[in-house]
C-alpha positions as CSV (number, residue, x, y, z in Angstrom):
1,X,96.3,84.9,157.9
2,X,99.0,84.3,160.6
3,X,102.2,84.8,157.7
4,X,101.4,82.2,155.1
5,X,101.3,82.5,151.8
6,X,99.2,80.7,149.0
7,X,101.4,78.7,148.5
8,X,101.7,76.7,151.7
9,X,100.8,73.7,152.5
10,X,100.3,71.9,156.4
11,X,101.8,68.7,154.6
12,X,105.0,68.3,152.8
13,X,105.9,65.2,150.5
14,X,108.3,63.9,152.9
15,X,106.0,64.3,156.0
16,X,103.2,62.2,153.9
17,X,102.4,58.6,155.9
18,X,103.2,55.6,154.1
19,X,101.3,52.1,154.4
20,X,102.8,48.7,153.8
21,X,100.7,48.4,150.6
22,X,102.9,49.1,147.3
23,X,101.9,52.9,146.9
24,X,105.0,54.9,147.5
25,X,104.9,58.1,149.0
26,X,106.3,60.1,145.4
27,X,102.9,58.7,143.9
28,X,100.9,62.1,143.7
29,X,97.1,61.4,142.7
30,X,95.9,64.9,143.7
31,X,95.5,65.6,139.8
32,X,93.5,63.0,138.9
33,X,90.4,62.6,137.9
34,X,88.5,59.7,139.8
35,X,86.1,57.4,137.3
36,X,87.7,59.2,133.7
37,X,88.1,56.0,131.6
38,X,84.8,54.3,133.7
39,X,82.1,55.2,131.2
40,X,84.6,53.0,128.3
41,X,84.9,50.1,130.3
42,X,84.0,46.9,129.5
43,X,82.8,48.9,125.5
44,X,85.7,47.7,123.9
45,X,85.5,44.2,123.8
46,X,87.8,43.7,120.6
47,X,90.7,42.3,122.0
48,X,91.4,38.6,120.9
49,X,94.1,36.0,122.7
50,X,95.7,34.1,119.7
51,X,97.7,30.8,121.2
52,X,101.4,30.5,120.7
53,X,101.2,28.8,117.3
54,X,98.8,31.0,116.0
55,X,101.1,33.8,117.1
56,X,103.6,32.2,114.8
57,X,101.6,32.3,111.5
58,X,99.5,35.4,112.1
59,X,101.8,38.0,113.4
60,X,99.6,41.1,113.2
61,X,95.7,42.0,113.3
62,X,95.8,43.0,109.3
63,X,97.1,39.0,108.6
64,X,94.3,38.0,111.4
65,X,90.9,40.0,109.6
66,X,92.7,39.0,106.0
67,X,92.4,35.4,106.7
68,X,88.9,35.2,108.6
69,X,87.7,37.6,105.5
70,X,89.1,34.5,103.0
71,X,87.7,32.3,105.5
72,X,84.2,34.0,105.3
73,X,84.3,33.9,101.2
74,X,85.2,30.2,101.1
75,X,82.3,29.6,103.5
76,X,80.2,31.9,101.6
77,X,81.0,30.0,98.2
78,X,80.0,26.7,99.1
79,X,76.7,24.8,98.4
80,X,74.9,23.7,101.3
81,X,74.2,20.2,100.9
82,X,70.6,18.7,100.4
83,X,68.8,17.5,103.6
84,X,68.4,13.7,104.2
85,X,65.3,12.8,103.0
């Protein structure tokens, strides 16, 4: 080898090009691992928007599942009406 150590590389991070996209040239992806969180997508699908007034009375998941659980046992406890005959 003509001198160079292991260390060496033909590139530094200054001499990297740059686009006019929004990646900046200190982003460094060499350590990354392409496709890690692929296999989860799309598993988790327990996310829930609440709208704004919701938001107000239910500030938390634990308030959210406590009052769908009451909702369930109300439901649950009430006779179903005869059918029309």
């Amino acid at each position: 080898m003509s001198g160079r150590n292991a260390e060496y590389s033909p590139m530094k991070k200054n001499d990297l090009p740059t686009t006019d996209d929004d990646m900046l040239p200190e982003y460094d992806f060499r350590g990354g691992v392409r496709g890690k969180y692929a296999r989860d997508y799309g598993r988790n699908r327990n996310l829930r928007v609440l709208d704004p007034d919701l938001l107000a009375v239910f500030p938390d998941s634990d308030s959210v599942n406590e009052a769908l659980r009451e909702l369930l046992r109300v439901r649950a406890s009430i006779q179903p009406l005869p059918p029309d005959r």
